[in-house]
C-alpha positions in Angstrom: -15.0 -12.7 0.7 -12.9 -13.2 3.9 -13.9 -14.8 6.9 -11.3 -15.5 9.8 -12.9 -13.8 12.5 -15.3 -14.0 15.4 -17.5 -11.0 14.1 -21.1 -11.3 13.0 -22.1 -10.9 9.8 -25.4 -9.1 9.3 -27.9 -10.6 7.2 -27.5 -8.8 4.1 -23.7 -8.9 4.4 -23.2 -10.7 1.3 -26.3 -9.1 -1.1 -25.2 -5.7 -1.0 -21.5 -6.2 -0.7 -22.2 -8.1 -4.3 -24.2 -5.9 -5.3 -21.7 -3.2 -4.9 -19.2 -5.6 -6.9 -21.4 -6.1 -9.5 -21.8 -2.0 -9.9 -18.2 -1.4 -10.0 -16.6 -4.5 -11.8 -18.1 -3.5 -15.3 -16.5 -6.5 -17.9 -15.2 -7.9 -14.7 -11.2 -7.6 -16.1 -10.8 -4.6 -13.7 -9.8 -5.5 -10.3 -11.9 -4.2 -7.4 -12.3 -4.2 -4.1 -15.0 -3.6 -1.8 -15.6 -2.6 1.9 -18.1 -1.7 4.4 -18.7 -0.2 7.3 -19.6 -1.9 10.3 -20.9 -1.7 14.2 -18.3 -1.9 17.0 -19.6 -4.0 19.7 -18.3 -5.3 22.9 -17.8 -9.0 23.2 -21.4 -9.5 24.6 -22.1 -7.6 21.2 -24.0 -4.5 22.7 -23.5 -1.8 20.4 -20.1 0.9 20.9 -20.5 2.8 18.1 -23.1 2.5 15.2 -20.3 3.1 12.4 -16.8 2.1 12.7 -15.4 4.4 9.8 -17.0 7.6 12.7 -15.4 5.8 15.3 -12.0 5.8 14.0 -12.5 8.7 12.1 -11.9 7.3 8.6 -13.3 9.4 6.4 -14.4 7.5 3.0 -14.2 9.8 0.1 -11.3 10.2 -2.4 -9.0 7.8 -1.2 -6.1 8.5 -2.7 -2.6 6.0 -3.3 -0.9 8.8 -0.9 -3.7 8.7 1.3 -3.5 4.8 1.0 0.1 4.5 1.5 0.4 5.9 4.9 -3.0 5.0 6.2 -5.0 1.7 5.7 -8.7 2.8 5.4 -10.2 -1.0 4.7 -11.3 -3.7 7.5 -10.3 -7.2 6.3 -13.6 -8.8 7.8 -16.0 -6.9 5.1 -14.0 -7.8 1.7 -14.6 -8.6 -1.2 -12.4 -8.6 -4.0 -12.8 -10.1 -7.9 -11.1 -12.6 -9.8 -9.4 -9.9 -11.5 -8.0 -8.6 -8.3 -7.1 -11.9 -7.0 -4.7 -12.6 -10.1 -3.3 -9.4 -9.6 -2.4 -10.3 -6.1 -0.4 -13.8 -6.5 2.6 -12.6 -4.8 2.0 -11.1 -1.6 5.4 -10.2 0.1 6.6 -10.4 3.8 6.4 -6.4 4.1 3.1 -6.2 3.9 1.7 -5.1 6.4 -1.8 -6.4 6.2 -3.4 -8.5 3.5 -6.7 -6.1 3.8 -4.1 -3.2 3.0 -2.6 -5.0 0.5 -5.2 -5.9 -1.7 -6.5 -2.0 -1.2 -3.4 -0.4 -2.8 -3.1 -2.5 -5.6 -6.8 -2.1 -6.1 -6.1 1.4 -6.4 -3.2 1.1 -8.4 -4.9 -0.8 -11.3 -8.7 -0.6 -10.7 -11.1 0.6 -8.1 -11.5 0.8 -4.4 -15.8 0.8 -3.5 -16.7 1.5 -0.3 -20.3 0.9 0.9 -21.2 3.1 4.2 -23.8 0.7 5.0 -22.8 -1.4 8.1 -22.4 -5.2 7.4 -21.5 -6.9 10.4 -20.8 -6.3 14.3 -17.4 -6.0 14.9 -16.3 -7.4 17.8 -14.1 -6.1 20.6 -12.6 -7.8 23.4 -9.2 -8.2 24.8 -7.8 -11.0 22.5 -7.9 -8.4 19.5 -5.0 -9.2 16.8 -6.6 -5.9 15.4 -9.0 -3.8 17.3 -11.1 -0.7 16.9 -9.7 2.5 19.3 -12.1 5.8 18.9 -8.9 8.3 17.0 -10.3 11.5 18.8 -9.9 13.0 22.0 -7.2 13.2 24.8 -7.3 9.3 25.1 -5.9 9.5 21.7 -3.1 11.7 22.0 -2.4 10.1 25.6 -2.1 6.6 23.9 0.2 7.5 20.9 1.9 9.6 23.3 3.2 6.5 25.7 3.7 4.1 22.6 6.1 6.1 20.4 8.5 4.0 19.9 5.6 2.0 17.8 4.5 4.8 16.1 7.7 5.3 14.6 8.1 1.5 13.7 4.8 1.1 12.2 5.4 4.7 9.9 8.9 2.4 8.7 6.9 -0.3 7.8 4.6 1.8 5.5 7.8 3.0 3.5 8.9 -1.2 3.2 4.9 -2.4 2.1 5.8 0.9 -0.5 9.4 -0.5 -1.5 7.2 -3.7 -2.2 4.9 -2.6 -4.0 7.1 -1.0 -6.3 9.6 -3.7 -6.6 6.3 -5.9 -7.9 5.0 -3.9 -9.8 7.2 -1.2 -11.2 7.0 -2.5 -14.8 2.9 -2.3 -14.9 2.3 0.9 -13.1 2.0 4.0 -14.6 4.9 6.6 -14.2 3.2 8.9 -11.6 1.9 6.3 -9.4 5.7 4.7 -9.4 6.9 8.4 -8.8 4.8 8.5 -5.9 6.1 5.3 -4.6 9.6 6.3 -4.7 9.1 9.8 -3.1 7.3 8.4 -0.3 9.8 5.6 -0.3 12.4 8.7 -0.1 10.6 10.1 3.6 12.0 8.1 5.6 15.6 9.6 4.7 14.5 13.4 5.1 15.5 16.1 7.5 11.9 17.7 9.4 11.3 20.1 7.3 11.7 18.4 3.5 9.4 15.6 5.4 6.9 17.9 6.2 6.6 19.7 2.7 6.3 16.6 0.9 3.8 15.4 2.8 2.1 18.4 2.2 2.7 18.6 -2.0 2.0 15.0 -2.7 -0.7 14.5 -0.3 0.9 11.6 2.5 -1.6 13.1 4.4 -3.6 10.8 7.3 -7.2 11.3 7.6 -7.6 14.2 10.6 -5.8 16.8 11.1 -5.0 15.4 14.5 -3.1 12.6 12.7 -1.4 14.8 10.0 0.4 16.6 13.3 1.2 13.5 14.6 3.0 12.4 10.9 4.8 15.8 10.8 6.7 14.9 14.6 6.5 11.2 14.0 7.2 10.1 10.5 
């Protein structure tokens, strides 16, 4: 489990995030990973919003790898990932983008990615956030990826380099759709509007809302 935080963990944190593992890990040589959900709270810890995946509109089921590859869905802070994971995840390269990410798409790509709605821990907002929770809804939204474009753009690039990654590490082991998938989204970043926007639309590159997919169809 991770801890490198100033969050709170809940009491049962640990019980039913292992108890989740111990569900999903079977004869413990498939790697898993599994996440919660959590509170948002201010930095007095009065309660924001009583589920973060709600707040930021992350919506659980069928994760996907193109879901995954353009969109991380997993918060660091409630992890918990097996031995068998672990091994699978010596080499972490400079492209990625975050380790939580990280450890999420290669979870998919050779075992399972659990995800336990039940909150775990307050997560803690204040204004020293390396990562923070935003609500992804309403006209704030749009007004704030509106004035930071430029960043937009420069964090869609990095999703195609964490991709050219993952495929350089583990082409060999991956099965030949999953490695097809990496090179087309790979691809993307090289394509006029219009091929962008149908294959995004055939493979399934799609973000979580359909707020975001407009965004990815101007953006990406």
């Amino acid at each position: 489990m991770f801890c490198d935080q100033d969050d709170v963990w809940l009491p049962q944190k640990v019980e039913v995030t292992l108890a989740a593992m111990q569900k999903s890990e079977g004869d413990k040589k498939t790697p898993v990973l599994v996440h919660t959900n959590l509170k948002v709270v201010d930095q007095d810890l009065n309660v924001i919003s009583d589920s973060f995946f709600e707040f930021q509109q992350l919506i659980q089921a069928d994760i996907t790898l193109p879901k995954l590859l353009v969109q991380n869905y997993v918060t660091g802070c409630t992890v918990m990932i097996n031995r068998a994971l672990k091994e699978k995840c010596k080499k972490i390269p400079k492209d990625c983008i975050m380790h939580d990410w990280w450890l999420a798409l290669v979870a998919v790509l050779f075992g399972r990615l659990v995800c336990v709605d039940e909150p775990t821990m307050l997560y803690r907002q204040h204004s020293d956030n390396q990562v923070g929770a935003k609500a992804s809804y309403g006209i704030s939204f749009i007004k704030r990826k509106l004035s930071t474009l430029s960043e937009v753009r420069k964090n869609y690039n990095a999703t195609y380099q964490q991709a050219k990654a993952l495929l350089n590490i583990y082409a060999d082991s991956i099965n030949e759709s999953d490695r097809q998938l990496l090179r087309i989204y790979c691809e993307i970043q090289e394509m006029n509007k219009l091929k962008k926007i149908c294959t995004i639309r055939k493979y399934g590159f799609k973000k979580g809302t359909r707020l975001r997919v407009i965004g990815q169809y101007f953006l990406m």
